[in-house]
Structures are given as C-alpha cells and as structure tokens.
C-alpha positions in Angstrom: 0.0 0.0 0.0 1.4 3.4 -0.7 2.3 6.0 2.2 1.5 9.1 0.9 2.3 12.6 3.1 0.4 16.0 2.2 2.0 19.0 1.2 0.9 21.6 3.5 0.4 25.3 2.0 2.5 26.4 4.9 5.9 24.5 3.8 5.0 25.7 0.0 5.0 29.3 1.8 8.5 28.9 3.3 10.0 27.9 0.2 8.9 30.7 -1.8 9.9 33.2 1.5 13.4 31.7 1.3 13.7 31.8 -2.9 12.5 35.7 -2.7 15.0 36.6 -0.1 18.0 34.6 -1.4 17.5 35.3 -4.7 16.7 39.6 -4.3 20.2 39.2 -2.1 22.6 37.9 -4.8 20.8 39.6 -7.9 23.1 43.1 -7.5 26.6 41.9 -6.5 26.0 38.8 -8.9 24.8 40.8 -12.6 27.5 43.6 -11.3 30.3 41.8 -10.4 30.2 39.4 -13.7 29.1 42.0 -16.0 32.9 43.6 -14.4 34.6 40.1 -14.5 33.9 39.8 -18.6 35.2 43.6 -19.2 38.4 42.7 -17.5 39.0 39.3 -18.9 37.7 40.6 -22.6 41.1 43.0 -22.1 43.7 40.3 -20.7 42.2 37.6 -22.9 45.8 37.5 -25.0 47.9 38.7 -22.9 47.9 35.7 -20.3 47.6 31.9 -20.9 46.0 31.0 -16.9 42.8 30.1 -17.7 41.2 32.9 -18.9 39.0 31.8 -21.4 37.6 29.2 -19.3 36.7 31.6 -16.7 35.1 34.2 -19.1 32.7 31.0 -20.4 32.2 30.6 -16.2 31.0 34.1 -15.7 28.8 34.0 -18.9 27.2 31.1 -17.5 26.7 33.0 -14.2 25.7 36.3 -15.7 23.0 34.0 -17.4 21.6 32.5 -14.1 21.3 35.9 -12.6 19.8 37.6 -15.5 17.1 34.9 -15.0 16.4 36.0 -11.4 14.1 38.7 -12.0 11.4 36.6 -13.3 12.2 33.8 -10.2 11.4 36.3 -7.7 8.5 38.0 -9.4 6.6 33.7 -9.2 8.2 33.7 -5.6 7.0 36.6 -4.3 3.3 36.5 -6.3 2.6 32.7 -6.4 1.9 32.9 -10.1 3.4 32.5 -13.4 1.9 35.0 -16.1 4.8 35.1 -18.6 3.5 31.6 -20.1 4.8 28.1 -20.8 7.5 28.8 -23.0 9.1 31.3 -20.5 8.6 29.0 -17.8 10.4 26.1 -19.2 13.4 28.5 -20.5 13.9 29.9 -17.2 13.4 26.2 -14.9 16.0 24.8 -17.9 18.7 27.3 -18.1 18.8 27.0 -14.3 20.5 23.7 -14.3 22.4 25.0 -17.6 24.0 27.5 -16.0 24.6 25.2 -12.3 26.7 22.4 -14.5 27.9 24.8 -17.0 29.8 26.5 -13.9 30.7 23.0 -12.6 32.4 22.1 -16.2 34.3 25.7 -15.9 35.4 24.9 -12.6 36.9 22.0 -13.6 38.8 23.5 -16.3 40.2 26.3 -14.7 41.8 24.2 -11.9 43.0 21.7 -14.6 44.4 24.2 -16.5 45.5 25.8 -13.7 47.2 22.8 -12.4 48.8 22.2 -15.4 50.4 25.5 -16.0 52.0 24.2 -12.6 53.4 20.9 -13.1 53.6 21.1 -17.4 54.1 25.2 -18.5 56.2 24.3 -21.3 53.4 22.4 -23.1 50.9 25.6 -23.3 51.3 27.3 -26.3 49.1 29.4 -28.8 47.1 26.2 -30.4 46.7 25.1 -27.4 44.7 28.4 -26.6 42.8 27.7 -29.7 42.0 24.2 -28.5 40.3 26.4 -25.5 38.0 27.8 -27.1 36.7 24.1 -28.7 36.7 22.8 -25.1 34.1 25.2 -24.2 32.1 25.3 -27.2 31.6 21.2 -26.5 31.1 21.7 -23.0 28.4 24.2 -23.6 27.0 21.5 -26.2 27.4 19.0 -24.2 25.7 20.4 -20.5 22.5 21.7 -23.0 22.2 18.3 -24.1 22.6 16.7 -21.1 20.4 19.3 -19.0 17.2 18.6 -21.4 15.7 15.8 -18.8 15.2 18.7 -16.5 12.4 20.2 -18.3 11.4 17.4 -20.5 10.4 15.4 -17.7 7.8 18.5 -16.3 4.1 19.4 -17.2 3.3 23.1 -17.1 -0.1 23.1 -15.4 -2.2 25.1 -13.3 -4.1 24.8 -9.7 -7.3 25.9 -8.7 -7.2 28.1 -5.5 -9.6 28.2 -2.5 -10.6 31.4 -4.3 -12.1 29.3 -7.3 -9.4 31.2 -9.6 -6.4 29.5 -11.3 -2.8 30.1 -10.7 0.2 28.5 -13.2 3.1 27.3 -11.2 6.2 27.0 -12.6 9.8 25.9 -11.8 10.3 23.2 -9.3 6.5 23.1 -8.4 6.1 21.7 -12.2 4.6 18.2 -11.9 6.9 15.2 -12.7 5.9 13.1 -15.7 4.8 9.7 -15.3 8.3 7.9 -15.6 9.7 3.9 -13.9 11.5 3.4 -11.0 14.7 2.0 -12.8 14.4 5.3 -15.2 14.6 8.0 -12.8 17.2 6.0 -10.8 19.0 6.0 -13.8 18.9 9.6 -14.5 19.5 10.1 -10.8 22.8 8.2 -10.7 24.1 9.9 -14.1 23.1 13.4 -12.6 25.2 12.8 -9.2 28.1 10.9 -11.3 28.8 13.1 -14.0 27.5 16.0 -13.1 29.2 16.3 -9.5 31.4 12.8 -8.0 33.9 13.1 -11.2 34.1 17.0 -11.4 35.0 17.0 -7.7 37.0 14.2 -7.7 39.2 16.4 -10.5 39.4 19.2 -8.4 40.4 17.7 -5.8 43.0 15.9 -7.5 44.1 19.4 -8.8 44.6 20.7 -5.6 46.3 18.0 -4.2 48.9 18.0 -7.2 49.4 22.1 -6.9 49.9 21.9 -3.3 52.3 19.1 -3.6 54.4 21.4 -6.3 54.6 23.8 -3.5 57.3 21.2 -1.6 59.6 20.0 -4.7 61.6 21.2 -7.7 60.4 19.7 -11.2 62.5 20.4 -13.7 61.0 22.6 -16.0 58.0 23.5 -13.8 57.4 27.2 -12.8 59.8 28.2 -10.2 58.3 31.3 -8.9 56.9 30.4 -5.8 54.1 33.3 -5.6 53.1 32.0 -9.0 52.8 28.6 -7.3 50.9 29.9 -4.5 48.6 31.8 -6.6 48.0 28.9 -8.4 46.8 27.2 -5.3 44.5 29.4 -4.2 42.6 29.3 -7.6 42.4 25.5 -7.2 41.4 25.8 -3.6 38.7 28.7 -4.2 37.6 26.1 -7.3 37.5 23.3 -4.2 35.9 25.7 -1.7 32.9 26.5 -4.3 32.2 23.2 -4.8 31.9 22.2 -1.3 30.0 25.2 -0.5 27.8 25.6 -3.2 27.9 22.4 -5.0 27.9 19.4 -2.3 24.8 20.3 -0.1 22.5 20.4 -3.3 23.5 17.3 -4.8 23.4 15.4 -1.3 19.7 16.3 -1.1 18.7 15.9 -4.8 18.0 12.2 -4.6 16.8 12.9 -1.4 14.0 15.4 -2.7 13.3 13.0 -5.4 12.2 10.3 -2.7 10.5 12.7 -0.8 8.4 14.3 -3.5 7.9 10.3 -4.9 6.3 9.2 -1.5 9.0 6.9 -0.8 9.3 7.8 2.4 7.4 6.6 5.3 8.4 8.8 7.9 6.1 12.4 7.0 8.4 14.5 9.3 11.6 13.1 7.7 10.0 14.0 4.4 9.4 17.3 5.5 12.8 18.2 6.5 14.1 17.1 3.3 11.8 19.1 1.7 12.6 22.1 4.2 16.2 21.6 3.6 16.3 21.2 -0.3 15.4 24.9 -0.8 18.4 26.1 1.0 20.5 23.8 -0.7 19.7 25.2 -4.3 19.9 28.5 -3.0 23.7 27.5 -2.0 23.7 26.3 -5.9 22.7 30.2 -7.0 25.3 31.6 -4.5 28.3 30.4 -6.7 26.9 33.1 -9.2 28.0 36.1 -6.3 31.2 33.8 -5.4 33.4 32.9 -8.3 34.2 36.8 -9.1 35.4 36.8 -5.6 37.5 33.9 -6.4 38.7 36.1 -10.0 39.7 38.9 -7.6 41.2 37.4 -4.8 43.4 34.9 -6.9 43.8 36.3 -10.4 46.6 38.9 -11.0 45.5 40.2 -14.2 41.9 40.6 -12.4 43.3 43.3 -9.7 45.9 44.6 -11.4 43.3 45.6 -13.4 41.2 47.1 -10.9 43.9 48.7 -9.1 44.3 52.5 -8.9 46.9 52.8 -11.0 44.6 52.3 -14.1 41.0 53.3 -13.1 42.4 56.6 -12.1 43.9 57.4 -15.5 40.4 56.3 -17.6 38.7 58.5 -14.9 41.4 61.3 -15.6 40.8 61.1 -19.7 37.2 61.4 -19.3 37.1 64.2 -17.2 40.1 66.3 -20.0 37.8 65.0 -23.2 34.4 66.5 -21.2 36.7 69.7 -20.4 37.7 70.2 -24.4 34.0 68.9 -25.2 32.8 71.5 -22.4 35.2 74.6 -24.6 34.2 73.7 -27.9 30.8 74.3 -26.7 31.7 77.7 -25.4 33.6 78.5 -28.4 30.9 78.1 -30.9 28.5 80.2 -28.9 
C-alpha cells in the first residue's frame, strides 16, 4: 500500500519566503560583479595563458543565471506564473544549464591551472585555440545533457480556494509519469557526472598544486608566488564546490524520494523538503562567489582594478568632457 504525506500550504510558503529573499540578495553583487569580470578578462584575454577563457565562459554562465532572477522572484514573491509556458520552461531549464555549466568551468580552470603548474612548457598558442573548442563542447554537451530537466515537467495550473487558477512553474512543475529504474538512472548519471567526477578532479588538482609547492620539477614554474597563486585558484575552485555544490546534490535524490512518496516517515520528508530549498539557494550563491574567487586569486583581475589604471580612464574622461565642455563655449 502506498504511504503518501500531504504537502501543507505552509511548507509551499517557506519555500517561496526563502527563494525571494535569497535570490533579491545575490541579484546586484551577482549581474554587477560578472558584467565587471567579462570587461576585464575581454582586455587580458591575449595577454595571459591562466585560464582565462575558461573563466570568461564561467561568468557567462553566471551572468545567465542571474539575469534569470528577476522573473524567479516575481513567481516567488506573487505565487503565479503570467509570462507563459515557453518562459517558464526557458527559465526552470537554463537554471540547471548554468549550475553544471559553472561545474564544467570549474573544472577546467583548476585543470588548466594545475597544469600550468606541473607542465608550462606544453601551453602554447594552439593550445589556446583548443580552448576555445573545449568550451564550445562543453556548452553543447551540459545543454544536451540538461534537457531531462524540463522534458520530464508538465506546465499546469491549480485551482485556488478562491475558485481562480494560478500556473506554477519551476520546481512546483509536476513530474511526468516515468519507472523506477528510469529515474534512478537519470538520478545516478546526474550525481556521477555531473558532481562525484568534477570534484573528484578538483580535488586531484589541488592535491597535485599543493604538492608542487614542496619539490623542484624540472621545468616546472619556479616562482613560488606563482605557485601559490596557483593554489588558491584550485582551492577557491574546491571551496565553491563544497560550498555551493555538495549540499544540493546530497539532497537531490533525497527530494526526489520525498516528493515520490518513498518515504514513510512524514516529518523526515518534511525536513528534506525544508532543507532542499536552501541547498539550491547555495547552488545560485556560486553566481555572487566565483568573481570573488577572480579577484582574490587572479593577477590580471586586480591589477586591473587597481588604482593605477582606473584613475587614469577616470582622468581622460574628465580632459575629453573639459575640451568637449570649450568647444561648446567656443561656438557660442
């Protein structure tokens, strides 16, 4: 016989609370510090060989997920979707686009990283090139792979105690009818490929930069500080996994079971349910932290920013609006 547990209007209430909030917090820093990260890695793009074209592709796919926010907290914060079916399914699939998108990126910033470390000799100007193709497949590859996501949803609509009819969207989209053994399957690929193996590399990565740190290879990279920063882009790549990354995927099969009625125990359901919001909200943070991993860890990235160059641009437009500003005065 199966155990079935009621959704109560008051857990449905949380989650959308917690989505507004999280999501209103990280929509400013996120669109403004990405929108900065592409302007500065669009200049040092060839001048420097560490990774920079895989982590332009990883603040695309982060500008995309916050550009999608908007509309998120509009349903969240209204409890209806009026912007369609099409909309709807863009927005719920670009969502998991843009989450392994940014977990591919990660992955090939600390293995470049890494092997600018351990291998700097082999890097050269085709291999730049070859850059540029890794990214275009991965980007092929995560759309393809991300289609499940929405293929697997019905866009519907509920009637409310008021006798109207509200469309719900995004995770609140019903699950088509699928088998056990399929959605285990799908399940299983998910966590494997799409988080076990990426963090399994990174970790790897780290483990191989910060073991450079105590030898000599011949014809490694000698500077220490190089080494070092080196390490802390691996780490940050580490640390955004573990923070952002690990907590959803630990609860994804988890919510699957809970919104199947697998589960037995109502109140253990619930706190998966209770807990699964926060964990995606996590997933969305990485949008706000990976330009603080750019900053923190990237030369080119501050040196840029620093005040020996914003000063000057802000100098030059201030003596082109002062000879604008005469010509003006001339001509009257």
């Amino acid at each position: 016989m199966n155990h079935t547990c009621n959704m109560s209007e008051e857990l449905r209430t949380y989650k959308h609370h917690v989505y507004a909030v999280v999501y209103s917090v990280i929509l400013a820093p996120g669109l403004l510090s990405n929108v900065l990260a592409l302007w500065v890695f669009r200049v040092y793009i060839k001048e420097t060989k560490k990774a920079v074209v895989f982590m332009m592709n990883l603040a695309v796919a982060d500008l995309l997920q916050v550009l999608s926010l908007p509309l998120r907290i509009y349903y969240y914060m209204n409890n209806t979707w009026p912007f369609g079916h099409p909309l709807c399914i863009i927005c719920f699939y670009l969502k998991y686009v843009n989450m392994y998108a940014s977990i591919y990126f990660l992955v090939c910033v600390s293995v470049r990283r890494c092997e600018l470390i351990m291998r700097p000799l082999r890097y050269t100007s085709s291999r730049r090139k070859g850059d540029f193709i890794i990214c275009a497949c991965g980007w092929l590859l995560v759309c393809l792979a991300c289609l499940p996501f929405p293929l697997l949803r019905n866009f519907t609509s509920e009637n409310t105690s008021e006798n109207s009819t509200k469309l719900v969207c995004f995770s609140e989209l019903p699950m088509r009818p699928v088998t056990t053994l399929t959605a285990c399957a799908l399940l299983i690929i998910a966590e494997l490929f799409g988080f076990i193996i990426p963090l399994i590399c990174v970790l790897a990565c780290t483990c191989l930069t910060a073991g450079s740190l105590r030898r000599q290879n011949t014809g490694a990279i000698t500077d220490r500080g190089e080494k070092q920063r080196a390490l802390r882009m691996v780490l940050s790549c580490a640390a955004v996994f573990l923070i952002c990354f690990a907590p959803y995927h630990i609860t994804m099969p988890l919510d699957f079971l809970a919104k199947a009625n697998a589960l037995r125990n109502c109140a253990l359901r619930d706190l998966i349910l209770r807990c699964h919001p926060v964990t995606l909200c996590l997933a969305s943070l990485n949008c706000s932290l990976d330009p603080l991993m750019y900053y923190f860890t990237t030369h080119e990235f501050w040196r840029r920013l620093s005040k020996t160059e914003i000063p000057e641009s802000i100098a030059f437009s201030r003596r082109l609006s002062r000879v604008t500003a005469r010509g003006e005065v001339e001509d009257d």
